[in-house]
C-alpha positions as CSV (number, residue, x, y, z in Angstrom):
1,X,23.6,8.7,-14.9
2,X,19.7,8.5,-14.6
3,X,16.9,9.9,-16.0
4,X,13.8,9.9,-13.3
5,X,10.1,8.9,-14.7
6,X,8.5,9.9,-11.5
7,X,5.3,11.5,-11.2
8,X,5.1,14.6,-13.6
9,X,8.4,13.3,-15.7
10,X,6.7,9.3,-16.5
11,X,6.2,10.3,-19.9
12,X,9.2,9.4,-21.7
13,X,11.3,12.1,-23.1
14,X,10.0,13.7,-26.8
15,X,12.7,16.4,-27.1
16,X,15.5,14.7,-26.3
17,X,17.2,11.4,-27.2
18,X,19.2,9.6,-24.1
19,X,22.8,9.8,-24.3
20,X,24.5,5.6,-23.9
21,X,25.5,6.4,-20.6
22,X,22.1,7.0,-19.2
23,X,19.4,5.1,-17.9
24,X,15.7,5.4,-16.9
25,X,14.9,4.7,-13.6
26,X,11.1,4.0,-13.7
27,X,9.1,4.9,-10.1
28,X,5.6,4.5,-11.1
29,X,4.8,5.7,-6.8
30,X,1.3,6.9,-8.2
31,X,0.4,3.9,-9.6
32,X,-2.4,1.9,-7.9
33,X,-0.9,-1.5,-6.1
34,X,-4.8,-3.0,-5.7
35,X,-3.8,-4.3,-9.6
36,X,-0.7,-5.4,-11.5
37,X,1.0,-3.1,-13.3
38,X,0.2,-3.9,-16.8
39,X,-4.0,-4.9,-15.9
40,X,-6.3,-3.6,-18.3
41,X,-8.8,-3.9,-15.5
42,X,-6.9,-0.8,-13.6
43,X,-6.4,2.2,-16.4
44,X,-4.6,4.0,-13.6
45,X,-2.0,1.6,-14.3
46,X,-2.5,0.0,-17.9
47,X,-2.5,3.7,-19.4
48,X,-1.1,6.3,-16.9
49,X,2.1,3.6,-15.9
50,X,2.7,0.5,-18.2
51,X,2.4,2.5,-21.3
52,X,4.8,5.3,-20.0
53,X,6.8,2.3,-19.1
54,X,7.0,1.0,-22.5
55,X,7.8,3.8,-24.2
56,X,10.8,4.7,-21.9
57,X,12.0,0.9,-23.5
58,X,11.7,2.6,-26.6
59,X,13.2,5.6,-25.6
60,X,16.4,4.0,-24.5
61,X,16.6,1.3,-27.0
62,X,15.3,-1.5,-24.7
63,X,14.1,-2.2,-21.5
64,X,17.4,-3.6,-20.0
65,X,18.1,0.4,-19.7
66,X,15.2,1.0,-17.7
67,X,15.8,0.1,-14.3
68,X,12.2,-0.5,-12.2
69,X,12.2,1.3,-8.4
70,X,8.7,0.0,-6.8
71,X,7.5,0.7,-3.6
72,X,6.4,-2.6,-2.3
73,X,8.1,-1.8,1.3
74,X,7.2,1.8,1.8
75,X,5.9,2.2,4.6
76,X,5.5,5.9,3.9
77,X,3.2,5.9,0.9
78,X,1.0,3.2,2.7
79,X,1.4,5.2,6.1
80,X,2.0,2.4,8.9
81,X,0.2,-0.2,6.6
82,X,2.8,-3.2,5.3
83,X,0.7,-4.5,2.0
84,X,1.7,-8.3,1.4
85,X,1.0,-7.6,-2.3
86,X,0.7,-11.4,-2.5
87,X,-0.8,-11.5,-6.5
88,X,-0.1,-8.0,-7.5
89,X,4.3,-8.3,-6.7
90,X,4.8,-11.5,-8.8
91,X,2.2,-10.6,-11.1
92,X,4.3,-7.3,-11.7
93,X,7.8,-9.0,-11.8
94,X,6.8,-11.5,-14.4
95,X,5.6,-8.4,-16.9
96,X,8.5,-6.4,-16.3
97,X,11.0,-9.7,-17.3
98,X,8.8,-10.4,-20.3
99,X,9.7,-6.3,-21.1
100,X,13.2,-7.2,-20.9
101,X,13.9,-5.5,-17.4
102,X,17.0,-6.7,-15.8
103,X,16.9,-4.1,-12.2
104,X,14.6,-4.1,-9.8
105,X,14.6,-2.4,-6.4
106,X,11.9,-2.0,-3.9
107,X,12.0,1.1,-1.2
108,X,12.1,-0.1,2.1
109,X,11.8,3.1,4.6
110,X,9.4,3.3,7.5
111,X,8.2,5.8,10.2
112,X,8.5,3.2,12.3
113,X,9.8,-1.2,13.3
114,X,8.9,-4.1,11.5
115,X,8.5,-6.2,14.5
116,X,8.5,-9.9,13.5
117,X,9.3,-11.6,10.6
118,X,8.5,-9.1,7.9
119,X,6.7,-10.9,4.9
120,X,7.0,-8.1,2.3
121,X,10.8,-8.1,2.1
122,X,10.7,-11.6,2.3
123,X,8.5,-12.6,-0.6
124,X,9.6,-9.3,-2.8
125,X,13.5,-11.5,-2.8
126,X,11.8,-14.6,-3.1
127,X,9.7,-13.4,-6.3
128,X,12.7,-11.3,-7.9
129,X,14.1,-14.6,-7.8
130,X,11.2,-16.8,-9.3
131,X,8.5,-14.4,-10.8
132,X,6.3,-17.7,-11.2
133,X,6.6,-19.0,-7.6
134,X,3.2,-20.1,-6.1
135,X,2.1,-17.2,-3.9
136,X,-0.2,-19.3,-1.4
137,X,2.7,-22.1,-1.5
138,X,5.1,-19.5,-0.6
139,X,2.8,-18.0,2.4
140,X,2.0,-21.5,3.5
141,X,5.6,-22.4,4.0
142,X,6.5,-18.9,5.4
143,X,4.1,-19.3,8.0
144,X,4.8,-22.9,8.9
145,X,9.0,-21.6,9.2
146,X,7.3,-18.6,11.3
147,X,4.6,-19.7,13.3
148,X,5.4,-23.7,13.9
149,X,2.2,-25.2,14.9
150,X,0.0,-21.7,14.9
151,X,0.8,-21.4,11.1
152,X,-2.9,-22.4,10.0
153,X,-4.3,-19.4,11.9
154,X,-1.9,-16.8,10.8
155,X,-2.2,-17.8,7.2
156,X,-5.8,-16.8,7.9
157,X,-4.9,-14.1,8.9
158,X,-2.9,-12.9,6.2
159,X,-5.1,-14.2,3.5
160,X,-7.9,-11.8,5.3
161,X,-5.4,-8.7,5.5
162,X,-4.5,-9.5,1.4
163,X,-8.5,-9.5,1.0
164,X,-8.6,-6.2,3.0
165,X,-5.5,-4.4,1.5
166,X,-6.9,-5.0,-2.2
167,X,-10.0,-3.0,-1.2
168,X,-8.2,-0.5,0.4
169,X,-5.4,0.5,-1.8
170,X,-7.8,0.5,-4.9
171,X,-7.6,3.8,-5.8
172,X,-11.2,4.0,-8.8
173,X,-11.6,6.9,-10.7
174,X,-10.5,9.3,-7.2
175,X,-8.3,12.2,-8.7
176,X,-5.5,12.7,-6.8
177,X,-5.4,16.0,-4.7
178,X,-2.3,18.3,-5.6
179,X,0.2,17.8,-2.9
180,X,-1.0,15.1,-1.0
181,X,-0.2,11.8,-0.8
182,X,-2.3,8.8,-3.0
183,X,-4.1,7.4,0.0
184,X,-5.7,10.9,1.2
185,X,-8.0,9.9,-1.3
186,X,-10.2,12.7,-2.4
187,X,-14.1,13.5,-3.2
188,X,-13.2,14.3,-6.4
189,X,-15.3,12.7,-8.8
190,X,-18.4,12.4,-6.0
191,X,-19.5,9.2,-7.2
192,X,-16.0,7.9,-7.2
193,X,-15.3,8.6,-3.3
194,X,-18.9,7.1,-2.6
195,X,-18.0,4.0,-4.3
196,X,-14.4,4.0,-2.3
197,X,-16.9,4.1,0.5
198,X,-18.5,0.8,0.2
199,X,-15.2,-0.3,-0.6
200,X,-14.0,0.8,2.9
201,X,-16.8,-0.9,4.5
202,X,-15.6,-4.3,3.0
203,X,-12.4,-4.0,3.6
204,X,-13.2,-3.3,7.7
205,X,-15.0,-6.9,7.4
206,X,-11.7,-8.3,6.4
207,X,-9.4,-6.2,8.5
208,X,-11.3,-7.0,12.0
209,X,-11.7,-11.0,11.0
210,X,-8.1,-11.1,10.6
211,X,-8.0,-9.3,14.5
212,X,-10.2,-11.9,15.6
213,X,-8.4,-14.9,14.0
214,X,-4.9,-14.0,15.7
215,X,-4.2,-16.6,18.3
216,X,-3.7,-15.1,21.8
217,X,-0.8,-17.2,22.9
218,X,1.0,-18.0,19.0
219,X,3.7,-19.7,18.5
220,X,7.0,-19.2,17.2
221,X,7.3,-15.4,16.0
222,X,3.3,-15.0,16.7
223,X,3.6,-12.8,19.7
224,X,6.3,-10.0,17.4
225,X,3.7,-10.6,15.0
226,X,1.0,-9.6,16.7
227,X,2.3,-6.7,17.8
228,X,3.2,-5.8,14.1
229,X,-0.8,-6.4,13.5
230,X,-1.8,-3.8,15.8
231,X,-0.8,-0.8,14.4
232,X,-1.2,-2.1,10.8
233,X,-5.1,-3.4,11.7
234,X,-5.4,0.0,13.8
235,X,-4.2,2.4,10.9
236,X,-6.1,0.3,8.2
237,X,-9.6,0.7,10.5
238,X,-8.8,4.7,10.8
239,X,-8.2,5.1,6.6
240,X,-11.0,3.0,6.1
241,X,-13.6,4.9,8.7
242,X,-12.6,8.0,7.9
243,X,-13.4,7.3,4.1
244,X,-16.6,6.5,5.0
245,X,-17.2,9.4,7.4
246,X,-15.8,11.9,4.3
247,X,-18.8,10.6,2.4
248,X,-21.5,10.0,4.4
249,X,-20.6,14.0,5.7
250,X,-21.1,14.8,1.8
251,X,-24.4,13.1,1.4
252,X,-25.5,14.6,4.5
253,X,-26.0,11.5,6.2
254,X,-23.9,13.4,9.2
255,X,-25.5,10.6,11.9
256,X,-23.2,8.4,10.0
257,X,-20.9,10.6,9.4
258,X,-20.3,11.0,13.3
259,X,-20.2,6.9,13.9
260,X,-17.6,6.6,11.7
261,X,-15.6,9.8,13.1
262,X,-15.6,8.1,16.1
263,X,-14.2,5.3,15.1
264,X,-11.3,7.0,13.0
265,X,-10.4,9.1,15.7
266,X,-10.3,5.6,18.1
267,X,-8.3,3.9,15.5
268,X,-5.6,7.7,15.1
269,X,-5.6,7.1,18.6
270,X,-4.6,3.6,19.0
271,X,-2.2,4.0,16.3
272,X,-0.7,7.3,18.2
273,X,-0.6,4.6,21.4
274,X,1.4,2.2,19.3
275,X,4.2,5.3,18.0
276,X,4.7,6.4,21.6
277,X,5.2,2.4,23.2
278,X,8.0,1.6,20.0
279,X,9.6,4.3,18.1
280,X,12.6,5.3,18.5
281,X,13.5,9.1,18.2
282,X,14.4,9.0,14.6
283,X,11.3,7.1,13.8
284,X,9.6,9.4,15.7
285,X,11.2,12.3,13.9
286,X,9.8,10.5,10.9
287,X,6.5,10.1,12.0
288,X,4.8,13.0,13.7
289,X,4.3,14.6,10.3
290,X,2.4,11.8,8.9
291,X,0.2,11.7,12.3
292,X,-0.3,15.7,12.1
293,X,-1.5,14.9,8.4
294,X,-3.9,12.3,9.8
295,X,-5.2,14.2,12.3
296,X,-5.5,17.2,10.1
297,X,-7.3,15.5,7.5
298,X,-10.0,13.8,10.2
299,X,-10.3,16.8,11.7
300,X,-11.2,18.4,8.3
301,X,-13.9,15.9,8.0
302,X,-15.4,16.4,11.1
303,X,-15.9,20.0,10.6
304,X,-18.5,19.4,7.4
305,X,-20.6,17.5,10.2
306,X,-20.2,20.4,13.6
């Protein structure tokens, strides 16, 4: 039997005392993933996760009773994105060992394929296994079993996509809007979403240089790959301009605001393009929500500039 710390119930229990047949099952899904769990640098995740963490430990008697469910592979919190998480995963697995933590799981559903060889599942086993394994070791020699003599270029290319994630998925000071999801952001404070902004525009840069570095003809898996890249770099570009539409229609910059419309609804587009050519009807099933939201929440945008 299980006791859920999720969202509103990650405070450890204060009435109650856990029976010896129970366990915590600890799904910090609010968290932010731009930072190890436990970094001071992120209070998001150093207050409002580690230390709920550590008292469930205390709460149960020790950690080995709280079993960690992450969210490395969910390709439903990050939308169509697929994070590699290259520092933040092993980072996070050697803190929860120190705590004592002896289960680990990471949620792998998607709205849609993985084409190609999927690196998130592959490094989350590889780091389970050894929390201190080299992360740019390990991507070199995943690319070089992957991509045979195109590996230098697509290790590029994820290094540039790790850079662009790590601005994206910082989540700041943005309060989380009731009922929706961590990356709808919000304006709420102001300042917060105009600094998310520039954030946005830096993680573009590194976005479109990893589009520009993939080799037109790869190698080995390159060409699955490559088709994986599209929808990920296409979904990335329409979070990322849509940001920076929401707040350059707030400053009343609404000439800016409209440039970067257009490019999120390109990118909603391309993405929409991608869901029709490869999803099967269950994915689909899965995913016309998730682009209604999108939609919805652009189109809610472009109304503060009409």
């Amino acid at each position: 039997m299980a006791h859920l710390a999720y969202h509103d119930t990650i405070e450890p229990p204060a009435a109650v005392q856990p029976a010896p047949n129970v366990v915590a099952l600890y799904a910090p899904r609010p968290r932010s993933y731009a930072f190890p769990i436990d970094d001071p640098a992120c209070p998001r995740n150093a207050i409002g996760h580690w230390q709920p963490f550590l008292g469930l430990g205390k709460t149960f008697g020790n950690a080995s009773r709280v079993h960690v469910f992450e969210y490395y592979s969910d390709a439903i919190l990050y939308r169509w994105l697929a994070p590699l998480n290259l520092h933040v995963l092993p980072a996070d697995l050697r803190s929860y060992a120190r705590a004592g933590v002896t289960t680990i799981e990471d949620l792998a559903v998607t709205p849609r394929p993985w084409p190609g060889p999927v690196w998130h599942a592959w490094w989350f086993a590889r780091a389970a296994w050894d929390p201190e394994a080299d992360p740019a070791l390990a991507l070199r020699s995943f690319c070089e079993s992957a991509f045979g003599t195109d590996a230098a270029a697509f290790e590029h290319v994820y290094l540039a996509m790790e850079d662009g994630y790590r601005l994206l998925l910082d989540l700041g000071e943005l309060q989380q809007i009731p009922r929706h999801d961590i990356l709808d952001f919000s304006s709420t404070p102001r300042e917060a979403l105009a600094a998310k902004a520039v954030q946005m525009e830096a993680a573009l840069d590194r976005f479109h240089d990893a589009a520009r570095s993939i080799p037109l003809a790869p190698a080995g898996m390159g060409l699955a790959t490559r088709d994986e890249l599209a929808i990920v770099i296409s979904y990335a570009t329409h979070l990322a301009s849509r940001v920076i539409a929401w707040d350059a229609a707030l400053a009343g910059n609404h000439a800016r605001a409209r440039v970067a419309l257009a490019d999120a609804w390109t990118a909603l587009r391309a993405t929409e393009d991608w869901c029709h050519r490869h999803l099967t009807p269950a994915y689909a099933n899965l995913a016309a929500n998730m682009l209604r939201a999108a939609r919805y929440h652009t189109g809610t945008i472009e109304a503060l500039v009409v």
